[in-house]
N, C-alpha and C positions, 0 to 999 in steps of 0.2 A: 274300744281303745283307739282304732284306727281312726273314727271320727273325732274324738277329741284333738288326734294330732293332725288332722287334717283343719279341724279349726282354726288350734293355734296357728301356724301357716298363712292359713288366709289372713288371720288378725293383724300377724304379724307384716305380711305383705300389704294389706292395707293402711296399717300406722307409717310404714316407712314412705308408703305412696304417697298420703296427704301429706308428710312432714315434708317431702322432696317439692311438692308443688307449692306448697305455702310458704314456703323461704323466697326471698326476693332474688331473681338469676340477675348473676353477672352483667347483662344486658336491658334490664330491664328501665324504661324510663321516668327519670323522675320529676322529666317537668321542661317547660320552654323558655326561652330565652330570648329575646332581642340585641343581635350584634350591628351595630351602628358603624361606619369606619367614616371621617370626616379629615379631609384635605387641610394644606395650607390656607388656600381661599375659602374655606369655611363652606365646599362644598362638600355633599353628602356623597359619598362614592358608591356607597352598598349600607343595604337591610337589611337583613336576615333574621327569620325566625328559626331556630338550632333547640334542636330535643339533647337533650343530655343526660347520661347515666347517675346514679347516688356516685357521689365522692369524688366527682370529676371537680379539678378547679377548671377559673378562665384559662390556662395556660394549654391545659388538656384539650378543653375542647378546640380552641382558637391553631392549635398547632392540627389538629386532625383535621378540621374543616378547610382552613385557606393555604395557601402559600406565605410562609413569614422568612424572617431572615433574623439571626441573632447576633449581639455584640459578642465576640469572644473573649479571648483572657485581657487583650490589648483593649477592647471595643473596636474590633475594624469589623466589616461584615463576617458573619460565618453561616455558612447552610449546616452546618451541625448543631448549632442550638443547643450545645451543652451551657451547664448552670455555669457561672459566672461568680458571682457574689452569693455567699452565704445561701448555697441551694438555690440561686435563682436566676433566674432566665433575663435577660435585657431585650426586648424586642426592638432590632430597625424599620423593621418592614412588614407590612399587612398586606398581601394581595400587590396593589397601587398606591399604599399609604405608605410612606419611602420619609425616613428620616435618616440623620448622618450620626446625631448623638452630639455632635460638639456646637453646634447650633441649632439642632432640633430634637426634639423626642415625642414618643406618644406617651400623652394622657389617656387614662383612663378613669374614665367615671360611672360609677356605681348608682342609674337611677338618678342621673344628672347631679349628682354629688362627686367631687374628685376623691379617687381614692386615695386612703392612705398607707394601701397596702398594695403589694407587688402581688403581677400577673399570676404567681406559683400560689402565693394566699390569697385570695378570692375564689372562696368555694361558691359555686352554682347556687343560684334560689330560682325557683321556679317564680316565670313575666319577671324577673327582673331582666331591664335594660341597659346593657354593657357598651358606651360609646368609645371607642379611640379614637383623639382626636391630636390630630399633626397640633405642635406646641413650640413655639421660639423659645431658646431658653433665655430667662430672664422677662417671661411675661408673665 
């Protein structure tokens, strides 16, 4: 009897073992990305190759890696980077890449396509190349 229950035990210690190891951790990565930042004069400021977690969008990763700056309720600068519009983030600033919003803003483009979707919707794909690039408004 004592082996039997000493079996189940182990069994049981081992099903919950593998099931704990085989689920994907919190940390674990799902892939690489290329972050591009690109100036007024169309110069290249920064590369970056950036590992990123499942379920992270551009907005997650780009706020945990650089120094940015967000539009607030008004759009004046804010370091608090709360959402703004409809749950979503307005970026001024990248590191160096410094826009005002009333005559400039960043682009961003998805694998040299502009996107159509905001920094908060842009969920991560693994080699995809994510450029912001300083933009006149009205060009």
């Amino acid at each position: 009897m004592k082996k039997l229950l000493y079996s189940i035990i182990v069994l049981a210690f081992g099903i919950t073992v593998f099931y704990l190891f085989s689920q994907p951790q919190n940390g674990d990565i799902a892939g690489d990305v290329t972050i591009i930042l690109i100036d007024e004069n169309e110069t290249v400021l920064s590369t970056n190759v950036l590992s990123f977690t499942s379920e992270m969008s551009l907005y997650d990763l780009i706020s945990q890696e650089y120094q940015i700056k967000c539009a607030g309720s008004n759009y004046q600068v804010s370091d608090s980077c709360d959402t703004v519009l409809f749950n979503s983030h307005v970026i001024l600033t990248i590191d160096e890449l410094d826009t005002d919003w009333t005559n400039s803003f960043i682009r961003i483009y998805v694998n040299d396509v502009p996107s159509q979707y905001g920094i908060d919707l842009i969920m991560l794909k693994d080699q995809n190349i994510y450029k912001f690039v300083y933009t006149e408004v009205g060009e």
